[in-house]
mmCIF file of the N, C-alpha and C atoms, coordinates in Angstrom:
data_MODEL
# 
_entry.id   MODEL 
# 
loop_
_atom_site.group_PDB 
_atom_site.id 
_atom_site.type_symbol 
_atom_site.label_atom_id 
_atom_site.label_alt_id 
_atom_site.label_comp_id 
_atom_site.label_asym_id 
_atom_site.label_entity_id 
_atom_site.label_seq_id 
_atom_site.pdbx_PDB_ins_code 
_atom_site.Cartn_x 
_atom_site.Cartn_y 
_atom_site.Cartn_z 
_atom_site.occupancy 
_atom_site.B_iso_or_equiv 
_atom_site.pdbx_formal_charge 
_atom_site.auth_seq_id 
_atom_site.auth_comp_id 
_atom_site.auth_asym_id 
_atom_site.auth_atom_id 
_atom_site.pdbx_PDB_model_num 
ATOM 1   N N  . UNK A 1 1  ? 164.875 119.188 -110.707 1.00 0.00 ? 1  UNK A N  1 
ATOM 2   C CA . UNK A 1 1  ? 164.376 118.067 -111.484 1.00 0.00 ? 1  UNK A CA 1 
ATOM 3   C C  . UNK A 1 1  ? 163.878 116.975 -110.555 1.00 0.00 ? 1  UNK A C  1 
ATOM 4   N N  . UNK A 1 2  ? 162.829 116.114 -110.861 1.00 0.00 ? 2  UNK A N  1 
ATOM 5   C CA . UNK A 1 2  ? 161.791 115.342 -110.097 1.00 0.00 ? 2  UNK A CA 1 
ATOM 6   C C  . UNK A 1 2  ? 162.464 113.937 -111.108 1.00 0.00 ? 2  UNK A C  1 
ATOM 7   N N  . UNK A 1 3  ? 163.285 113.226 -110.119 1.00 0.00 ? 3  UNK A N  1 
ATOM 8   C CA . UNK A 1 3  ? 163.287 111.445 -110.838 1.00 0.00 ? 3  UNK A CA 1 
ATOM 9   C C  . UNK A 1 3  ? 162.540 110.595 -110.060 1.00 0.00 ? 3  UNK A C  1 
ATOM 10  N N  . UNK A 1 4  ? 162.197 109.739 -111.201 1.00 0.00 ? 4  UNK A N  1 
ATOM 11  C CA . UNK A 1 4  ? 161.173 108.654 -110.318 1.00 0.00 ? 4  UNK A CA 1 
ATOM 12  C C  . UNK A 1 4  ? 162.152 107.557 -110.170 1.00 0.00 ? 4  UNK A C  1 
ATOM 13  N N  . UNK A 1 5  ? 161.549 107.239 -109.013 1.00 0.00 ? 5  UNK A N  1 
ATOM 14  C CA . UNK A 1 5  ? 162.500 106.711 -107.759 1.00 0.00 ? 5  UNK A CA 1 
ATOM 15  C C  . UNK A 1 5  ? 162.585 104.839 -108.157 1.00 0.00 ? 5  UNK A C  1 
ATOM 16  N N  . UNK A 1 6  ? 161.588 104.604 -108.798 1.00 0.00 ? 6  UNK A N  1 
ATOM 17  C CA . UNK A 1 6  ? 160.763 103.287 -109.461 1.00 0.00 ? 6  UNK A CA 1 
ATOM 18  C C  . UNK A 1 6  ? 161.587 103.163 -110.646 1.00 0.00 ? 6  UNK A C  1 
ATOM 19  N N  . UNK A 1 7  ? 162.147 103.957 -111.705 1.00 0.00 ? 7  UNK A N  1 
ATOM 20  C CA . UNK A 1 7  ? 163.196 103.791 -112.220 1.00 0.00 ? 7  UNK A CA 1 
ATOM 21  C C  . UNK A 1 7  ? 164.569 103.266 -111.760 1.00 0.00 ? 7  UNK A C  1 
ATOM 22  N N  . UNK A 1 8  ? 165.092 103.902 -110.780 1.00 0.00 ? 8  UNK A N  1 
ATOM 23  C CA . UNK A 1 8  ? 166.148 104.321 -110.091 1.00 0.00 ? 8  UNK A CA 1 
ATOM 24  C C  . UNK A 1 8  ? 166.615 102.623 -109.732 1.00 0.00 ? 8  UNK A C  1 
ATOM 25  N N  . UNK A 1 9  ? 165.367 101.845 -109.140 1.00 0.00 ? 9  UNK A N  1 
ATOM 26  C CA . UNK A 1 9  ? 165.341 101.089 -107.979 1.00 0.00 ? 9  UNK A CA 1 
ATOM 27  C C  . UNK A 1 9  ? 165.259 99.883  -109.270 1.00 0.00 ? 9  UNK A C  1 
ATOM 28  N N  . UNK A 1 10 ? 164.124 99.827  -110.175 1.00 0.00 ? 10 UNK A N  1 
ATOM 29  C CA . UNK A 1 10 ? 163.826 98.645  -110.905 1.00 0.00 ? 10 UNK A CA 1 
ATOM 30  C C  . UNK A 1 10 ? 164.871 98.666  -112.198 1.00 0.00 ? 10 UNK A C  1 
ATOM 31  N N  . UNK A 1 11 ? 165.610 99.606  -112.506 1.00 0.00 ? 11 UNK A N  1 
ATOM 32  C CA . UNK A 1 11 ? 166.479 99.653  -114.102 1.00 0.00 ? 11 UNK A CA 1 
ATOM 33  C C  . UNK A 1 11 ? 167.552 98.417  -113.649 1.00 0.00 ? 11 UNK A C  1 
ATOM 34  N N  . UNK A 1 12 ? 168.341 98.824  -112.716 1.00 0.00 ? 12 UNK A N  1 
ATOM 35  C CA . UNK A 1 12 ? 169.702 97.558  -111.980 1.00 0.00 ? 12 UNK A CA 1 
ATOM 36  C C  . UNK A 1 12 ? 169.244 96.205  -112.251 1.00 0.00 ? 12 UNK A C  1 
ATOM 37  N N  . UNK A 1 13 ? 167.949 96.058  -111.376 1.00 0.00 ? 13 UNK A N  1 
ATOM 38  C CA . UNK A 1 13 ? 167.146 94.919  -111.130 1.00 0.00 ? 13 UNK A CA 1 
ATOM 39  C C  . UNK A 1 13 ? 167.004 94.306  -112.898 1.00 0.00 ? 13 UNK A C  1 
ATOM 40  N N  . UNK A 1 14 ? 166.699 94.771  -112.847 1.00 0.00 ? 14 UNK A N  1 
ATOM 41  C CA . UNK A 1 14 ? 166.241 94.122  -114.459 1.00 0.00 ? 14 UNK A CA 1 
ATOM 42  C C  . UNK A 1 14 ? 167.138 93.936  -115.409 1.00 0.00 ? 14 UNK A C  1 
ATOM 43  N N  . UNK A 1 15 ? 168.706 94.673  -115.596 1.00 0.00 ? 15 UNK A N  1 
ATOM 44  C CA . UNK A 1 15 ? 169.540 94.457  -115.989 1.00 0.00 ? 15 UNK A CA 1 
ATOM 45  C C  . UNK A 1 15 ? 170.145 93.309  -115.396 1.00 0.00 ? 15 UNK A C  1 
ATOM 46  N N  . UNK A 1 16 ? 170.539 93.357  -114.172 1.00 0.00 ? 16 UNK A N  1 
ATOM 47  C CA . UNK A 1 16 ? 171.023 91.901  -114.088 1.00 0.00 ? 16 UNK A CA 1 
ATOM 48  C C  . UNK A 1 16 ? 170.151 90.809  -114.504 1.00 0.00 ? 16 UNK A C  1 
ATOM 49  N N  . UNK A 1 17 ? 168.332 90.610  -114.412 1.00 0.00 ? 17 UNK A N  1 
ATOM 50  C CA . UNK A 1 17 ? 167.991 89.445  -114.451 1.00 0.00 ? 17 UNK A CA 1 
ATOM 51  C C  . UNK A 1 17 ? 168.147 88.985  -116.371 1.00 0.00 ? 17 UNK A C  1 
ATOM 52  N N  . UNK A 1 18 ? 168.343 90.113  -117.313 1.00 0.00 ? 18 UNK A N  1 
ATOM 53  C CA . UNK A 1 18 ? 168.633 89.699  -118.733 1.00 0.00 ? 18 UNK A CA 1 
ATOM 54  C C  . UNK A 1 18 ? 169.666 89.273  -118.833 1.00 0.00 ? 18 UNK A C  1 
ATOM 55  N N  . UNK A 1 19 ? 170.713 89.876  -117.601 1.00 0.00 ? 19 UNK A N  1 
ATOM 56  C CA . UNK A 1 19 ? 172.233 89.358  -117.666 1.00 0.00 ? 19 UNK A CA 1 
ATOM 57  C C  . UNK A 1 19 ? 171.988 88.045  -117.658 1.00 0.00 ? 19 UNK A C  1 
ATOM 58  N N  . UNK A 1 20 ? 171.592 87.285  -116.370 1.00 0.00 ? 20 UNK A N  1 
ATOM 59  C CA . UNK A 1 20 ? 171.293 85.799  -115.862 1.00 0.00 ? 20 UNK A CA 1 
ATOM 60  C C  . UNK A 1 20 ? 170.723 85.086  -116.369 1.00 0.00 ? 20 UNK A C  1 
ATOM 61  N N  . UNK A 1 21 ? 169.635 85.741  -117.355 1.00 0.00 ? 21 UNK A N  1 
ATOM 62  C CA . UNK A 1 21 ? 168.989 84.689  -118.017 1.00 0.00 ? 21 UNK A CA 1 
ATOM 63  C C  . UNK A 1 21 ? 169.744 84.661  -119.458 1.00 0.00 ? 21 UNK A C  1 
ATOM 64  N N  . UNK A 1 22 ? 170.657 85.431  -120.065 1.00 0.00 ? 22 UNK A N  1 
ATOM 65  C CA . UNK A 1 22 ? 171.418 85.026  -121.072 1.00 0.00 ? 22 UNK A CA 1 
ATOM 66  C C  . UNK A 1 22 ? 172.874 84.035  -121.108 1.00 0.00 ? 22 UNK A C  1 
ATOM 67  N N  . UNK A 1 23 ? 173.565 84.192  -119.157 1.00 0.00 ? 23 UNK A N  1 
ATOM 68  C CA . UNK A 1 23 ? 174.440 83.490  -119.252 1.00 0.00 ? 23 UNK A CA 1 
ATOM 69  C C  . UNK A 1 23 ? 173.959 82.416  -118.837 1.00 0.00 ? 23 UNK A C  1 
ATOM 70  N N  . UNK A 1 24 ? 172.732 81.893  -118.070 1.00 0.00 ? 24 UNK A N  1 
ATOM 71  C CA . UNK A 1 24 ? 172.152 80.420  -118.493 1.00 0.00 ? 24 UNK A CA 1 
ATOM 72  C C  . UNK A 1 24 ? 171.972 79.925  -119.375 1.00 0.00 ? 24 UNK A C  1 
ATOM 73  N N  . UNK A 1 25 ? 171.173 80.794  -120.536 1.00 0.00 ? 25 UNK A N  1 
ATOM 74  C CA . UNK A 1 25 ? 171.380 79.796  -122.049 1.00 0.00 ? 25 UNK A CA 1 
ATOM 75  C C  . UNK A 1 25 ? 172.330 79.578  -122.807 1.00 0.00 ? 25 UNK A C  1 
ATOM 76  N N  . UNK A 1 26 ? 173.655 80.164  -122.685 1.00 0.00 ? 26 UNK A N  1 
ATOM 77  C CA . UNK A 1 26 ? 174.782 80.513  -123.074 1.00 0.00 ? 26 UNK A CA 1 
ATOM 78  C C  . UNK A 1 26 ? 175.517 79.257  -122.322 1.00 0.00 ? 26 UNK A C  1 
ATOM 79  N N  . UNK A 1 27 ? 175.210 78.754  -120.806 1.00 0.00 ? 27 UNK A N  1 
ATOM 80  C CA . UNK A 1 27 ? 176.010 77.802  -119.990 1.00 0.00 ? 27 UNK A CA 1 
ATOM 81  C C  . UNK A 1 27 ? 175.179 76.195  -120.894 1.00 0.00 ? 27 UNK A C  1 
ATOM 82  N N  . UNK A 1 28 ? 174.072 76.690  -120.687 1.00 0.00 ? 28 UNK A N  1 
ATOM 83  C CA . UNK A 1 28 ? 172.885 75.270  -121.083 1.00 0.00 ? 28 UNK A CA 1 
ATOM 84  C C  . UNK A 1 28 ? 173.699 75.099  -122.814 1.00 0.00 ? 28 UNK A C  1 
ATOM 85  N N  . UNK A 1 29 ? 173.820 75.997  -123.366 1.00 0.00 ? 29 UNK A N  1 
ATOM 86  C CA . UNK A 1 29 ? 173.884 75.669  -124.912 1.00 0.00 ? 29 UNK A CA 1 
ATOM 87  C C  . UNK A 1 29 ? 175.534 74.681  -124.751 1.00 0.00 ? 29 UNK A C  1 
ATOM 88  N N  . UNK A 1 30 ? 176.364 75.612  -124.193 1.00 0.00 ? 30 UNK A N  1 
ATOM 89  C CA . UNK A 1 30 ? 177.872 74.528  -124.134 1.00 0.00 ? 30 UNK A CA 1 
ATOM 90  C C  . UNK A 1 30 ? 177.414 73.080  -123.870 1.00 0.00 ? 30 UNK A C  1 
ATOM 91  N N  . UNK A 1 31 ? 177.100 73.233  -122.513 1.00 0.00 ? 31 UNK A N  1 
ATOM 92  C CA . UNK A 1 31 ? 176.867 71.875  -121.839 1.00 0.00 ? 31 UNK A CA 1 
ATOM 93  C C  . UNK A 1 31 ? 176.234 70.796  -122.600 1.00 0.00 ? 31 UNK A C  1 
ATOM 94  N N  . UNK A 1 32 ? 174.866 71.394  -123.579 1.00 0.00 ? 32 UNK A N  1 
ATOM 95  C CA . UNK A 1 32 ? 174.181 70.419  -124.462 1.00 0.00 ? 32 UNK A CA 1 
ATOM 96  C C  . UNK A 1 32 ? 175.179 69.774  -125.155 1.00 0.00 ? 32 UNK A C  1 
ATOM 97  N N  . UNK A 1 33 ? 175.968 70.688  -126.178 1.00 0.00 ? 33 UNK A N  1 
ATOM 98  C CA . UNK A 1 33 ? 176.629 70.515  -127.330 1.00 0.00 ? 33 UNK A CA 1 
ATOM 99  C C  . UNK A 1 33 ? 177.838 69.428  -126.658 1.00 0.00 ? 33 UNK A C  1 
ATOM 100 N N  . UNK A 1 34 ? 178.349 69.648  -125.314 1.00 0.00 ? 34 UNK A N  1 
ATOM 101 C CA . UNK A 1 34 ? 179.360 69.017  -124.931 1.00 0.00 ? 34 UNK A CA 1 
ATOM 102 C C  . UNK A 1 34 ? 178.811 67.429  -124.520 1.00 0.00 ? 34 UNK A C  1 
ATOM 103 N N  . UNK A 1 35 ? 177.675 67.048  -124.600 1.00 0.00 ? 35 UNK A N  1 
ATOM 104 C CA . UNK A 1 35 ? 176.966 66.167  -123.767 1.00 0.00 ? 35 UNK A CA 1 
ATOM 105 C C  . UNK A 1 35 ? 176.938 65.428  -125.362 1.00 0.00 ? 35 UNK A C  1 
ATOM 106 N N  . UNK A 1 36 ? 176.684 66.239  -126.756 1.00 0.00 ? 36 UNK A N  1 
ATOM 107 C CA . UNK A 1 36 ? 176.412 65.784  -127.754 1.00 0.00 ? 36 UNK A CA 1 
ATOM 108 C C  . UNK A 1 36 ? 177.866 64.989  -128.335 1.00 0.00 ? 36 UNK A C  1 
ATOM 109 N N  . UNK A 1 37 ? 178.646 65.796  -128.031 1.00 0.00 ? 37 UNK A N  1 
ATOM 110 C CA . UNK A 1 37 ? 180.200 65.176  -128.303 1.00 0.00 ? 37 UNK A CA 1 
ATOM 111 C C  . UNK A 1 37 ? 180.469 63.562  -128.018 1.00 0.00 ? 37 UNK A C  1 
ATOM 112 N N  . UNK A 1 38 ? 179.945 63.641  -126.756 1.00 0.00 ? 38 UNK A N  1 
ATOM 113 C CA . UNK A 1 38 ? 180.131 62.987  -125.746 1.00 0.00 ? 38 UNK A CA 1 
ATOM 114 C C  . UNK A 1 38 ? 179.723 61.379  -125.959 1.00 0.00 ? 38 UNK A C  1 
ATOM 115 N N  . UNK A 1 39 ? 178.065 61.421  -126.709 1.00 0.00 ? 39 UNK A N  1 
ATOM 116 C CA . UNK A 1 39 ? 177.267 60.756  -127.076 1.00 0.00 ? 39 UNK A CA 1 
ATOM 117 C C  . UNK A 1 39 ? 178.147 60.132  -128.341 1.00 0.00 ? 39 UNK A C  1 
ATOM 118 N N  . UNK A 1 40 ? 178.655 60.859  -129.392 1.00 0.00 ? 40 UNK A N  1 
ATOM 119 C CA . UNK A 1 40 ? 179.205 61.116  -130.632 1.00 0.00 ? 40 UNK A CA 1 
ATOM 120 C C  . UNK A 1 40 ? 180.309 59.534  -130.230 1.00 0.00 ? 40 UNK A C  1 
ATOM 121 N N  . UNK A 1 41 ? 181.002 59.962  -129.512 1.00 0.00 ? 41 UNK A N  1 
ATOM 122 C CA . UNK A 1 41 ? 182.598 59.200  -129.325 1.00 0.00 ? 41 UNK A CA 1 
ATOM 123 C C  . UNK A 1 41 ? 181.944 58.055  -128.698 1.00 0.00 ? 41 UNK A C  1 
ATOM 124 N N  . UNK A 1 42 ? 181.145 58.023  -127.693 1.00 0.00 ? 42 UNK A N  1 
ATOM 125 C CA . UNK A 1 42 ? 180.772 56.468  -126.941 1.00 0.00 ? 42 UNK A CA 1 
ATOM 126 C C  . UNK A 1 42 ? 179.641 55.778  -128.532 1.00 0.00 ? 42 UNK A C  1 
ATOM 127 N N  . UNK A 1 43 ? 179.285 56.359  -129.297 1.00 0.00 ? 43 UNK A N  1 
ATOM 128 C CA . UNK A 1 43 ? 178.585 55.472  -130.256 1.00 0.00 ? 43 UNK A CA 1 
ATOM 129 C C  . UNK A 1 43 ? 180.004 55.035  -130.806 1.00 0.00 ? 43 UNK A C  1 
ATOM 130 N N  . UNK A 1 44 ? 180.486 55.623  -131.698 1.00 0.00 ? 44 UNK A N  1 
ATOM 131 C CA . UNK A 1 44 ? 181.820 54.812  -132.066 1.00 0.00 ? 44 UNK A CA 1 
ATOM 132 C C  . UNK A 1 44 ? 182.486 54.431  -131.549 1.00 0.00 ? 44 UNK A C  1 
ATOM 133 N N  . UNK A 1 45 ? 183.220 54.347  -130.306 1.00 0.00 ? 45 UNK A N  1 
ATOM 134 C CA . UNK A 1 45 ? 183.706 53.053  -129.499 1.00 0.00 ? 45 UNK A CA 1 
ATOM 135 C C  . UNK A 1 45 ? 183.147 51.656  -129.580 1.00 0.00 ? 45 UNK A C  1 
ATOM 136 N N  . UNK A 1 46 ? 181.435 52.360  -129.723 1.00 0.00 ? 46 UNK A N  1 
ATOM 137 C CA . UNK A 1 46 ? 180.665 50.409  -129.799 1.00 0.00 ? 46 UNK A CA 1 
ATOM 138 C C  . UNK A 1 46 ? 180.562 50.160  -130.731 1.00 0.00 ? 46 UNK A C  1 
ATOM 139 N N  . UNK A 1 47 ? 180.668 50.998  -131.927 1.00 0.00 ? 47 UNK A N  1 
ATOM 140 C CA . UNK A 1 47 ? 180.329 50.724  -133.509 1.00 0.00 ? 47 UNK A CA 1 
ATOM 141 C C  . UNK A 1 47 ? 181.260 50.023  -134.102 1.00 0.00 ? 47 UNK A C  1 
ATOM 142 N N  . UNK A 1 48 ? 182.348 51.539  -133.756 1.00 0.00 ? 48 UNK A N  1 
ATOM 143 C CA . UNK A 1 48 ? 183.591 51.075  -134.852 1.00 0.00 ? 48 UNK A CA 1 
ATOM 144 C C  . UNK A 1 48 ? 184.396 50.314  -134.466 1.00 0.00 ? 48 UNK A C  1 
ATOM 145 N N  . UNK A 1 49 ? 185.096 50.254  -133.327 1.00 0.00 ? 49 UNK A N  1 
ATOM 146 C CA . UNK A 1 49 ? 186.037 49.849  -132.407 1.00 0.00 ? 49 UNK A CA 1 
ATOM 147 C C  . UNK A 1 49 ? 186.071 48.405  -132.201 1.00 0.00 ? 49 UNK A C  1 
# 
């Protein structure tokens, strides 16, 4: 049997870069939401408080 070698070499490659680019949006999405919290509590400190 004849495998192409261009498979072999680019399948890894490309699996990790979907890996990396999903646990960046996955890191970016926390961080937003935590930044939103964040925003949340310092408005009511000046509002309510």
């Amino acid at each position: 049997m004849v495998m192409d070698h261009g498979i072999i070499i680019f399948t890894p490659i490309f699996a990790v870069m979907i890996g990396f680019t999903v646990f960046r949006i996955l890191k970016k999405r926390k961080k937003s939401a935590k930044s939103i919290y964040k925003l949340i509590d310092d408005l009511e400190k000046k509002y309510i408080y």
